[in-house]
C-alpha positions in Angstrom: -54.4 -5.9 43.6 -52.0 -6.0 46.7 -51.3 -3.9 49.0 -48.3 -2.2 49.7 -46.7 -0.5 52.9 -47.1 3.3 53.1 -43.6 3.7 52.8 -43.1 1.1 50.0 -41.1 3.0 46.6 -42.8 2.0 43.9 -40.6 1.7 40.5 -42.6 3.7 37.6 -41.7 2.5 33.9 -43.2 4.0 30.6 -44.7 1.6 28.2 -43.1 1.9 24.9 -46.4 2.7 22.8 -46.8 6.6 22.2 -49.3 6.3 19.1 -51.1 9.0 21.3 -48.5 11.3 22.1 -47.6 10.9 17.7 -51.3 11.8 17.0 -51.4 14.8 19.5 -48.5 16.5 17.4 -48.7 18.7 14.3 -46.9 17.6 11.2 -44.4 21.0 12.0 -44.3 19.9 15.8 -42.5 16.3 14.3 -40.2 18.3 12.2 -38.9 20.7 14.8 -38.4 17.5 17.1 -36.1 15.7 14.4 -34.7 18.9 13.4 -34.0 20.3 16.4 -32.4 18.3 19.2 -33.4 19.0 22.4 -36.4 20.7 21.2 -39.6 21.0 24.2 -42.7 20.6 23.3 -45.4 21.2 26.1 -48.5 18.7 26.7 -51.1 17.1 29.1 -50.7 13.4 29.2 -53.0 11.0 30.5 -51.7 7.6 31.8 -52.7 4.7 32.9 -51.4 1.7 34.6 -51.2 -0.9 32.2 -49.5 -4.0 34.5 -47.6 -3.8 37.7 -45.3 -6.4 38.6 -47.1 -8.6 42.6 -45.2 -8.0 45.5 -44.6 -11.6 47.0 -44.1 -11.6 50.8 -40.6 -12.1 51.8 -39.7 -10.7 48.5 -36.7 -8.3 48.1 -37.3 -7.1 44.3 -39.2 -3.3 44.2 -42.4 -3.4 43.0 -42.7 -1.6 39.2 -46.0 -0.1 37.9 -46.0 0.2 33.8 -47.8 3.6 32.5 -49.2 4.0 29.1 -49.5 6.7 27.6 -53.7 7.1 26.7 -54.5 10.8 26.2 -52.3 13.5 25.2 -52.6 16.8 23.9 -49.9 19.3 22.8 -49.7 23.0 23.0 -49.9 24.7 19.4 -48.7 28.0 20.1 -46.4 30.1 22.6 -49.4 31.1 24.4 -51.1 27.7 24.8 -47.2 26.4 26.1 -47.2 29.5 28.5 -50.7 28.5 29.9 -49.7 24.8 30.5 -46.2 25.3 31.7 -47.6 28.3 34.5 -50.3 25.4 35.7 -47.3 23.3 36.0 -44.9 25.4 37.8 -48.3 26.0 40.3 -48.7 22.4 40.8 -45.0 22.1 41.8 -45.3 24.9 44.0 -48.4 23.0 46.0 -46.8 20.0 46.3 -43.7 22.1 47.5 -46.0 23.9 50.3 -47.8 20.5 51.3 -44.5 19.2 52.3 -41.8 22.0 52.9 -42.1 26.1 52.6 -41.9 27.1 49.3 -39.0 29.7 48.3 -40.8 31.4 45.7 -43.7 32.1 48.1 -47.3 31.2 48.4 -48.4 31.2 44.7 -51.4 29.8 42.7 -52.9 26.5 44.9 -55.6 25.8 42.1 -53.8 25.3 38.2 -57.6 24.7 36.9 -57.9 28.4 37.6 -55.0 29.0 36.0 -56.1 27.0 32.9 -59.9 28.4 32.6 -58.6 31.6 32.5 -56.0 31.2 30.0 -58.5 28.8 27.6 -61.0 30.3 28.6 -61.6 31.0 24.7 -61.7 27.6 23.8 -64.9 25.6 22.8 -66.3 24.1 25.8 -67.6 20.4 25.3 -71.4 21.4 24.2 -69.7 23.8 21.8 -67.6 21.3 20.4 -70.4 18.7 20.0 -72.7 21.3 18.7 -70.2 22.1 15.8 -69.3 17.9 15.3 -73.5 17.7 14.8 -73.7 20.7 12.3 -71.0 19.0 10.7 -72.2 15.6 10.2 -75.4 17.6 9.0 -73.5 19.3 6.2 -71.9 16.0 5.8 -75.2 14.5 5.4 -77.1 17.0 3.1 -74.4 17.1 0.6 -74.7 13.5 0.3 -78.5 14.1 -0.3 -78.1 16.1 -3.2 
């Protein structure tokens, strides 16, 4: 992988496959989207970088990175959407205070606070494998019978 200067600007393009983000919405979430232009709905997406285009010495062209989309999930309710978009709002404001004073003051630093708080409901992992086991157990002695 080369290496570019500190100050290099590095071009960011999305790659066209969203099969996650189409899997991470409700059937209603799709129909508000087409139904409703300029309809928001609020996720966490994980990306990757999928190809980057080499940065030849003596070359003028800006180097591009390509991002796939490989997780998402989407909020399902007003709450969950709150939730995510006050983590993101906190984030902006750290990046904000990292670099420049903030205007809004000295909020939240840590949106995972933020997040545990608001899901803090939510099956943890253990939880959620627990239930997938007593599941596939059900599964499994129905099949017996």
């Amino acid at each position: 992988m080369p290496k570019l200067h500190k100050d290099a600007q590095v071009e960011v393009k999305l790659d066209a496959t969203a099969g996650l983000v189409e899997v991470a919405l409700s059937d209603e979430q799709r129909r508000q989207l087409f139904e409703n232009p300029g309809e928001t709905i609020v996720a966490i997406v994980e990306l990757s970088s999928v190809q980057y285009t080499g940065h030849a010495k003596g070359e003028e062209k800006q180097p591009q990175v390509k991002l796939r989309v490989t997780g998402c999930e989407a909020a399902r309710d007003d709450e969950e959407q709150a939730a995510l978009l006050e983590a993101k709002r906190a984030m902006w404001r750290a990046r904000r205070m990292d670099g420049t004073l903030d205007e809004i003051g000295n909020g939240p630093r840590k949106a995972g606070d933020l997040l545990g708080a608001s899901f803090a409901g939510y099956p943890s992992e253990a939880e959620y494998r627990q239930a997938e086991r007593e599941k596939e157990d059900r599964r499994r002695a129905e099949y017996v019978r």
